[in-house]
VEXDREN-2710 file (C-alpha; in Angstrom, 1 decimal):
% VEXDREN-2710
k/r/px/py/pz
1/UNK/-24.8/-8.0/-18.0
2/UNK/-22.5/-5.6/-15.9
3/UNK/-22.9/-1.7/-16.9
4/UNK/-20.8/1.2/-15.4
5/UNK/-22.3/4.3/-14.2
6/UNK/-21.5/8.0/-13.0
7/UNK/-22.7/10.8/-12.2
8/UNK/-22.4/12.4/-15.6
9/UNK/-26.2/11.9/-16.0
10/UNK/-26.9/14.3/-13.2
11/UNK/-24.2/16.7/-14.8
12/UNK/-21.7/16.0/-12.8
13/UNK/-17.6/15.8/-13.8
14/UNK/-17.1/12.2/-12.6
15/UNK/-16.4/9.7/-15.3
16/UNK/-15.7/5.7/-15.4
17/UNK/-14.3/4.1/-18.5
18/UNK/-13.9/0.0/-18.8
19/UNK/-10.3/-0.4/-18.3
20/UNK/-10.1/-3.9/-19.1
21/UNK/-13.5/-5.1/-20.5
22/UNK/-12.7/-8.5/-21.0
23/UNK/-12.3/-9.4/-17.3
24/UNK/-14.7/-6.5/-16.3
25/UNK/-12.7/-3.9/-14.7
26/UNK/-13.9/-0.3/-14.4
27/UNK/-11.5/2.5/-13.8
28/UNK/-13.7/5.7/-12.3
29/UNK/-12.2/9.6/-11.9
30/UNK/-14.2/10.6/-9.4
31/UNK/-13.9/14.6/-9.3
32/UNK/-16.4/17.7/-8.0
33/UNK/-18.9/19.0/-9.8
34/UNK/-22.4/17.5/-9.1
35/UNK/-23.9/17.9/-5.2
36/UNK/-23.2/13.9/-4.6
37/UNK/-20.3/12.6/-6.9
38/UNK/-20.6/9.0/-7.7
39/UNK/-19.6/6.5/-9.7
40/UNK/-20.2/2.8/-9.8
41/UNK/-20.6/-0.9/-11.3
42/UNK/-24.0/-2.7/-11.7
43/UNK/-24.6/-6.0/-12.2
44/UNK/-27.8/-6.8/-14.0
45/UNK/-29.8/-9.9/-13.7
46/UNK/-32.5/-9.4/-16.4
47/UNK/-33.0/-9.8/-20.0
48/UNK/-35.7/-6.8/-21.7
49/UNK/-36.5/-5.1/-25.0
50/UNK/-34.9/-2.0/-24.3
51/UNK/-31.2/-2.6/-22.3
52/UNK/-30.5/-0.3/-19.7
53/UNK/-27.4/1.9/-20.2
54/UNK/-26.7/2.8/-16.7
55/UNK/-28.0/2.1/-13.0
56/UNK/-29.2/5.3/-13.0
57/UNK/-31.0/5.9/-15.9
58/UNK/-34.3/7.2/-15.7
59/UNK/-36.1/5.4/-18.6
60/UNK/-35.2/2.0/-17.5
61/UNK/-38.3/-0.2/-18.1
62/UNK/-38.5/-2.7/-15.6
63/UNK/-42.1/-4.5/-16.3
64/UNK/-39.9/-7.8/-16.3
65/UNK/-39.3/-10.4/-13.9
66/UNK/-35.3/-10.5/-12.1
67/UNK/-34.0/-13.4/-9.6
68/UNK/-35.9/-14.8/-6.4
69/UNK/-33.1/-14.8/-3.7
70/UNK/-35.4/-14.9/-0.6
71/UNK/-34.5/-18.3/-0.2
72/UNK/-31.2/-17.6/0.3
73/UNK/-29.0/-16.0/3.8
74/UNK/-26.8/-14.1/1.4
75/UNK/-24.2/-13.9/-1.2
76/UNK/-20.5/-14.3/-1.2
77/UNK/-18.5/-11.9/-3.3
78/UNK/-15.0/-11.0/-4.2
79/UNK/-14.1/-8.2/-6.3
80/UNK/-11.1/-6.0/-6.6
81/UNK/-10.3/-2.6/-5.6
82/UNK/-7.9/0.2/-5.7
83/UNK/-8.0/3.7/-4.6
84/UNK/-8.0/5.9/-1.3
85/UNK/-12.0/5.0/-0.2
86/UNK/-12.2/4.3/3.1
87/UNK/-16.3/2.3/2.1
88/UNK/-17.4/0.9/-0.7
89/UNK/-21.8/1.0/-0.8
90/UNK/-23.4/-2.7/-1.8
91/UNK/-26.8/-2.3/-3.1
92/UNK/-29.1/-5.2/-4.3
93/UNK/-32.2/-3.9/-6.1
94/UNK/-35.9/-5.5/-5.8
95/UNK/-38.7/-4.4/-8.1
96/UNK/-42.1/-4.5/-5.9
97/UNK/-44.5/-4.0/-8.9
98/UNK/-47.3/-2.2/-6.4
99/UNK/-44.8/0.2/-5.3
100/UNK/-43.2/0.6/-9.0
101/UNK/-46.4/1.6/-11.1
102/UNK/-44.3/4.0/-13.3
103/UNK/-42.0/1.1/-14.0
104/UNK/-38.9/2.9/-13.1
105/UNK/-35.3/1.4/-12.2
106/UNK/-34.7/4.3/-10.1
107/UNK/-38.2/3.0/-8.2
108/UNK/-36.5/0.3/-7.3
109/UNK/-36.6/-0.7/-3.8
110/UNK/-32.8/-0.7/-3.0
111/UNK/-31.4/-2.1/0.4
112/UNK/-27.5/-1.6/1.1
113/UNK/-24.8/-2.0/3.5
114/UNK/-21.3/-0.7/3.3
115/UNK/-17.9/-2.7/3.1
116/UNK/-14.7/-1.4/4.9
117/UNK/-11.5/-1.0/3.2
118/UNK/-10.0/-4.1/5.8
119/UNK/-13.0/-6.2/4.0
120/UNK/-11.4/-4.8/0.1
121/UNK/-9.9/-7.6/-2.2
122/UNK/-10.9/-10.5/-0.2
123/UNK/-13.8/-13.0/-0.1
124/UNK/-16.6/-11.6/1.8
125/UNK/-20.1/-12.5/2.9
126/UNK/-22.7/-9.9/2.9
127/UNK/-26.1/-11.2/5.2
128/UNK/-28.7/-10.2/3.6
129/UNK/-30.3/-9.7/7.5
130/UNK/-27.6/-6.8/7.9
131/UNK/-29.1/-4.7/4.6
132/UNK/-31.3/-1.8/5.2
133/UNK/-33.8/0.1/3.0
134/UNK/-31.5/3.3/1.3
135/UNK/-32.9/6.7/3.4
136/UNK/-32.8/8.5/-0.3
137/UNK/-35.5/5.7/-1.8
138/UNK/-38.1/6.1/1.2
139/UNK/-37.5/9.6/1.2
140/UNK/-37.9/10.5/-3.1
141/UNK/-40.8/7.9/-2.9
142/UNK/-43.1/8.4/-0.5
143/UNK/-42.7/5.3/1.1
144/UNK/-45.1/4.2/3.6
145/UNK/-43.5/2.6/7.3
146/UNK/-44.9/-0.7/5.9
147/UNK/-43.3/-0.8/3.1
148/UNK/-39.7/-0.6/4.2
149/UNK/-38.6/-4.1/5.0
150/UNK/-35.4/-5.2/2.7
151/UNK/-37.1/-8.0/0.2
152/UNK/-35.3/-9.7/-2.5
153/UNK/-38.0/-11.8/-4.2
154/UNK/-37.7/-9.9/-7.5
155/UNK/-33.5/-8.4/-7.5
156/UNK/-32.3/-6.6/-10.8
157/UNK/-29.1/-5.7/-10.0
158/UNK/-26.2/-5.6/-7.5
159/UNK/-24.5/-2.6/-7.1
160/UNK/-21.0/-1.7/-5.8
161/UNK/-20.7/2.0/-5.5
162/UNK/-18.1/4.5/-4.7
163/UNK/-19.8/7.0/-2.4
164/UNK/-20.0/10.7/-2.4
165/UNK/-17.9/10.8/1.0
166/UNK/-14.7/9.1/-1.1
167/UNK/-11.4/10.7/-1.9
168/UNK/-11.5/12.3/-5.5
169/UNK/-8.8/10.9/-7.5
170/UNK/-9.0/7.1/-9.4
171/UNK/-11.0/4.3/-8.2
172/UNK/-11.0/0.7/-10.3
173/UNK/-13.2/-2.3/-9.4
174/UNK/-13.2/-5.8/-11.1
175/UNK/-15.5/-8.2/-9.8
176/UNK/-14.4/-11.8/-9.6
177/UNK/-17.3/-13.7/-8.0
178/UNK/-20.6/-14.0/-6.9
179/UNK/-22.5/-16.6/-5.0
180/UNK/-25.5/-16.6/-2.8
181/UNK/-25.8/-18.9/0.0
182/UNK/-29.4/-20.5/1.4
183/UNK/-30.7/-23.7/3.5
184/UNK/-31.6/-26.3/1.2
185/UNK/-34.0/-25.6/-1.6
186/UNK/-37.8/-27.1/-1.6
187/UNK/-38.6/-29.2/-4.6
188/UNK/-40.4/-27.0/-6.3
189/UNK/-38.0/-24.2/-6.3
190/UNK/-34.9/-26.5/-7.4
191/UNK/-35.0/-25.9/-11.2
192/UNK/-35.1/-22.0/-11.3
193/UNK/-32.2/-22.2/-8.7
194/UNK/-30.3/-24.6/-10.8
195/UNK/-30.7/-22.0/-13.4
196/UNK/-29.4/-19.2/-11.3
197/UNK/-26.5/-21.6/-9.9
198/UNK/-25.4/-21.8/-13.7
199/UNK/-26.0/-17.9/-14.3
200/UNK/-24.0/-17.1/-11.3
201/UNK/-21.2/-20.0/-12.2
202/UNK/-21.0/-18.7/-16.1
203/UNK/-20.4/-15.2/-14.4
204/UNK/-18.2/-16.4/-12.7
205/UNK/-16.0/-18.5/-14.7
206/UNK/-15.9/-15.6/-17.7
207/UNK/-14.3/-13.3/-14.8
208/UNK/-12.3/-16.2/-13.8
209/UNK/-10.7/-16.4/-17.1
210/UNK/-10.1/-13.0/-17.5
211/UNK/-8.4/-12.3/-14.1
212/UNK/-6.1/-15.6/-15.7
213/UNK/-5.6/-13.8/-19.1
214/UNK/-4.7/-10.5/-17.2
215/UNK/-1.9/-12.6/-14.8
216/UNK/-0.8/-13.2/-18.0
217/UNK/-0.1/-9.9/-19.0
218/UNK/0.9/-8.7/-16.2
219/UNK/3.1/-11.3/-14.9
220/UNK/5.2/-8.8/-14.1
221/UNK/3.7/-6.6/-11.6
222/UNK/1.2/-9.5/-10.4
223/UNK/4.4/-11.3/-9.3
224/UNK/5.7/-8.4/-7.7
225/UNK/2.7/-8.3/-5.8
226/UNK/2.4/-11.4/-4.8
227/UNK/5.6/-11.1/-3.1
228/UNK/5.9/-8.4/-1.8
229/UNK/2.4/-9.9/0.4
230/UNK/3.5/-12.7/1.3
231/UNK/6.8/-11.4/1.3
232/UNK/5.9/-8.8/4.5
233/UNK/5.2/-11.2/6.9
234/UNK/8.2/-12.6/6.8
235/UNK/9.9/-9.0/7.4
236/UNK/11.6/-8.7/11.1
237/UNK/14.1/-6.4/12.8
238/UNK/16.9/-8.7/11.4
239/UNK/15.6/-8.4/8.3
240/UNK/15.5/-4.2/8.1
241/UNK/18.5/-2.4/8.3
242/UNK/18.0/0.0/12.0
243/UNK/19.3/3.6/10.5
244/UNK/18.0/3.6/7.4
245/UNK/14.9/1.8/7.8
246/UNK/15.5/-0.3/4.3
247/UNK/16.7/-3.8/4.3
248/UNK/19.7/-4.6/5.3
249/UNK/22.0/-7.4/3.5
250/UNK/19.6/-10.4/5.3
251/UNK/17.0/-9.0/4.2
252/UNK/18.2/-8.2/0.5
253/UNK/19.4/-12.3/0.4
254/UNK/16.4/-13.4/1.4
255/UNK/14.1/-11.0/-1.1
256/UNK/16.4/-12.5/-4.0
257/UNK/16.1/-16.2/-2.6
258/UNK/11.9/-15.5/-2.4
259/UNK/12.1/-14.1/-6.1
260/UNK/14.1/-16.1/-7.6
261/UNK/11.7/-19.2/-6.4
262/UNK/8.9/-17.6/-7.7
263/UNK/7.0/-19.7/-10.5
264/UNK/6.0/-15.8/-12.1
265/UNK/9.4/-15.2/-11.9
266/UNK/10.2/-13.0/-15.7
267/UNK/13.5/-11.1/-14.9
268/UNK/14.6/-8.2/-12.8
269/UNK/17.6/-5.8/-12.6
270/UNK/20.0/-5.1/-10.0
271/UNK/21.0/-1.5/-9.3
272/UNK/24.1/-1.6/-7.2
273/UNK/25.1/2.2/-5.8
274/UNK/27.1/4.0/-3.6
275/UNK/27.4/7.7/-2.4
276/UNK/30.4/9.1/-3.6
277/UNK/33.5/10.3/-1.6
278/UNK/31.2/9.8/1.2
279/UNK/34.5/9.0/3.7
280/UNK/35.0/12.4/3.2
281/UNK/31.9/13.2/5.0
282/UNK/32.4/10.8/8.0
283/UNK/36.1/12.3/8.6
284/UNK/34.5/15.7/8.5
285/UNK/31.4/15.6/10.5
286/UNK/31.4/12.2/12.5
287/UNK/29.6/8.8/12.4
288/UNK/26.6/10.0/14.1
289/UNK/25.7/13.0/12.0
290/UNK/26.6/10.6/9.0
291/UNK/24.1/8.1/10.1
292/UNK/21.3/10.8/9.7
293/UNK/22.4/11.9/5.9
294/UNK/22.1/7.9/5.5
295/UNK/18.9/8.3/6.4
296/UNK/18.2/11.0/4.6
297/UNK/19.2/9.5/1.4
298/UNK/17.2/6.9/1.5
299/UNK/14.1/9.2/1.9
300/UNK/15.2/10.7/-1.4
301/UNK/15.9/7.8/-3.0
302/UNK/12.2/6.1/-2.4
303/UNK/10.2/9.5/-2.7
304/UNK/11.1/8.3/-6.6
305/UNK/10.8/4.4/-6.7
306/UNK/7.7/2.8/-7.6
307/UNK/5.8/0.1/-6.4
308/UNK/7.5/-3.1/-8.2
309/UNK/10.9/-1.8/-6.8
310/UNK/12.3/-2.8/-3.3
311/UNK/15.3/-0.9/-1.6
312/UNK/18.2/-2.2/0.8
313/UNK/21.9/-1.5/2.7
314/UNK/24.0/-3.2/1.6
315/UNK/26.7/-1.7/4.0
316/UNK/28.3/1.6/4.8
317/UNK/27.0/4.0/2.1
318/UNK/26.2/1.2/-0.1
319/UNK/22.8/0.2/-1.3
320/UNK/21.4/-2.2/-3.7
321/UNK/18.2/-1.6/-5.5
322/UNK/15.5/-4.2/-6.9
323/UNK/13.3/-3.4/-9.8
324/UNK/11.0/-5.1/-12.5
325/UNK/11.0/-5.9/-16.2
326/UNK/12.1/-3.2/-18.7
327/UNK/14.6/-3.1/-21.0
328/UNK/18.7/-1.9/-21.0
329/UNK/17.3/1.4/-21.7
330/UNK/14.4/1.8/-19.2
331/UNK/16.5/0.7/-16.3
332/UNK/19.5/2.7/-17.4
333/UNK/17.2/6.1/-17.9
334/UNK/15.9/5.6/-14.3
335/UNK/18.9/4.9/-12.6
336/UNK/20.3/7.7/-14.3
337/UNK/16.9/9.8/-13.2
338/UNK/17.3/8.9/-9.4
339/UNK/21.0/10.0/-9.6
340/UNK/19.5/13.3/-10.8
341/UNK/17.4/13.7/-7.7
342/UNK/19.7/12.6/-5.3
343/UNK/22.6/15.5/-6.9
344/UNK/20.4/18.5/-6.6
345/UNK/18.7/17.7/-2.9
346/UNK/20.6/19.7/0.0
347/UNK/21.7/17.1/2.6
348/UNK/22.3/19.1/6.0
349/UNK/24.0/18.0/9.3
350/UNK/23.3/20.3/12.5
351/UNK/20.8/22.3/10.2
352/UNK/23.5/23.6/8.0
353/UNK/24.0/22.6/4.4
354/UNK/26.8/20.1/3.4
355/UNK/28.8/19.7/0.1
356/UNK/26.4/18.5/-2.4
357/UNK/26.5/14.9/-2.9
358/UNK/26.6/12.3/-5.3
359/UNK/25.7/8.3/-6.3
360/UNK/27.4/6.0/-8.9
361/UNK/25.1/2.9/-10.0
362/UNK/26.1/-0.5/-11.2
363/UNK/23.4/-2.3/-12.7
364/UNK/22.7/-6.0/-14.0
365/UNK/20.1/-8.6/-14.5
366/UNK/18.8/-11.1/-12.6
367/UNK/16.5/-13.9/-13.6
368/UNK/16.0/-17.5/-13.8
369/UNK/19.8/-18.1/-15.6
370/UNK/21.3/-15.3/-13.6
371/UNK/21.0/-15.9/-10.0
372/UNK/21.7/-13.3/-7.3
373/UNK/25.6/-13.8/-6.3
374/UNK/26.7/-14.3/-10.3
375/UNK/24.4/-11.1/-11.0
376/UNK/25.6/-9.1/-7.8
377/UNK/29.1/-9.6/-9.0
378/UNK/28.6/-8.5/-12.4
379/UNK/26.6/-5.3/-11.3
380/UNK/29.8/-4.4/-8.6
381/UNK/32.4/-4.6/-11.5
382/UNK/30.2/-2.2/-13.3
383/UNK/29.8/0.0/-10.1
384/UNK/33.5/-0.1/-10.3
385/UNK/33.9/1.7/-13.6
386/UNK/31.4/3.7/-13.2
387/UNK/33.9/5.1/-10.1
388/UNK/36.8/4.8/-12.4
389/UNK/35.6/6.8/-14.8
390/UNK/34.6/9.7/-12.8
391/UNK/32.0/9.1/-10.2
392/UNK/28.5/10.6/-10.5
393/UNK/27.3/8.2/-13.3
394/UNK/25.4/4.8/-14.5
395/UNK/27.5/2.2/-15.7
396/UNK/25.5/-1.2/-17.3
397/UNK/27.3/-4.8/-17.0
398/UNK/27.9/-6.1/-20.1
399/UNK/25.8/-9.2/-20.9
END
């Protein structure tokens, strides 16, 4: 069983709603308003009369028995993150009976070690030698010197927690899998670990399928992503156009060749543009000073792109612009919204204001039956009438 938590039960303003329940992901607002805002995900391994609602609450009974891992070294796990944390707290909770005689959850003796953001969205292995005893538990319960060593002979739960310390703003976790690794188990001790193999694997085979049926959905942006990861290593100085910092036509070929080759592969658009009359410009004020408004323009142009869009030169003062899925309409009111931006932003040269300028966009589709140079051609012709009829417009290929 895998509850969310905040600190709402200590008053606080932070919140955390299930996103996406079937494959387990939590979406937290962490805001101010308690002394320590939290918010968090706990996995439960036990089965009882009354079922907890949260990690923290304070009527948990836990007169029950939870999962012997002193056998093993640690646990693997791989869960999924977004937001600015820099730390994300683990926490594995063992219930000592002699030091629990209220029968608390909160008594729980809870050891913890933090993971780094470099260590987010990747397989990790978390040794359970590296855990140590939370300050908070030994100090709200008395705790005795002796009683401090980490155990994990009796665990409830595993936490991952979004500290106090973190940014406010939105946090989401989905955890994908969980494993604990040992030596080799004595006899006696081989059933109830087959048991908690099988726990672990059902766990982690319903989060499996989930994370498949979400790819699904989101074939979209989870191809966009995939790229654009595998897609940066490949990214070199002859790939990025030097003024502007964007690709430059290499580099545009070469993200059309990787996306058209991908298997998750639905259908992009092409958004061919130019700044208008911009010869004008580069007869008035020279090819350096022109090089900087370039630059300039690109600034503007990706302070308003998302993250499944990627931007390129494709020469002079034209550029070429690749985003994801949407229909006709949705790519034409965006173009159209970037062309807005770009009209009403003051471009200077020497630190004095220039004529205000303008961009004219082409745009076409490009997917499996419309590859890049029969698309590219179709979204120039309609770059073309856009600048025959008037300049400072969005003209959309026909189909």
């Amino acid at each position: 069983m895998i509850n969310i938590y905040s600190d709402e039960w200590d008053n606080g303003n932070s919140s955390i709603t299930w996103q996406e329940p079937n494959n387990f992901t939590a979406k937290c607002q962490l805001r101010d308003g308690a002394n320590y805002p939290f918010c968090g995900l706990a996995i439960k391994f036990y089965d009882q009369i009354k079922i907890p609602q949260a990690s923290n609450d304070q009527d948990d009974n836990v007169g029950i028995i939870g999962v012997d891992l002193s056998q093993y070294d640690g646990l693997h796990i791989e869960f999924d993150y977004s937001g600015e944390a820099e730390r994300i707290r683990f926490a594995l909770r063992n219930v000592e009976f002699e030091l629990n005689q209220n029968k608390e959850l909160r008594k729980a003796k809870q050891a913890e070690a933090y993971i780094e953001a470099d260590e987010f969205n990747a397989p990790i292995f978390i040794d359970f030698s590296l855990l140590n005893i939370s300050d908070w538990w030994v100090t709200e319960n008395n705790i005795r010197r002796e009683n401090t060593r980490p155990a994990f002979n009796n665990v409830m739960e595993m936490i991952l927690h979004i500290p106090s310390t973190s940014p406010r703003g939105t946090h989401t976790l989905s955890p994908k899998r969980i494993m604990a690794r040992g030596k080799w188990l004595a006899a006696k001790d081989l059933y109830r670990s087959i048991i908690i193999f099988w726990i672990l694997f059902i766990i982690a085979e319903a989060i499996a399928h989930s994370l498949r049926m979400r790819r699904e959905k989101d074939q979209v942006s989870n191809s966009l992503r995939l790229l654009k990861y595998e897609y940066d290593s490949l990214k070199t100085s002859a790939q990025i156009d030097p003024t502007t910092q964007a690709l430059n036509r290499r580099g545009i070929e070469t993200f059309a060749y990787t996306l058209l080759n991908s298997e998750a592969l639905t259908h992009y658009w092409i958004c061919l543009f130019d700044i208008d009359n911009f010869k004008s410009i580069t007869d008035k004020y020279g090819h350096q000073a022109c090089d900087q408004v370039l630059t300039d323009a690109v600034d503007v142009i990706k302070a308003h792109l998302t993250g499944d869009e990627e931007l390129g030169r494709w020469g002079n003062e034209q550029f070429l612009l690749f985003s994801a899925g949407g229909t006709r309409q949705d790519i034409f009111v965006h173009c159209d919204r970037l062309r807005k931006a770009f009209s009403i932003h003051t471009f200077r040269v020497g630190g004095k204001p220039i004529p205000q300028l303008t961009l004219s966009f082409g745009i076409s589709r490009i997917d499996m039956h419309n590859n890049f140079e029969h698309s590219f051609k179709k979204a120039d012709k309609a770059l073309k009438n856009a600048k025959e009829n008037g300049t400072n417009q969005v003209a959309l290929a026909s189909y």
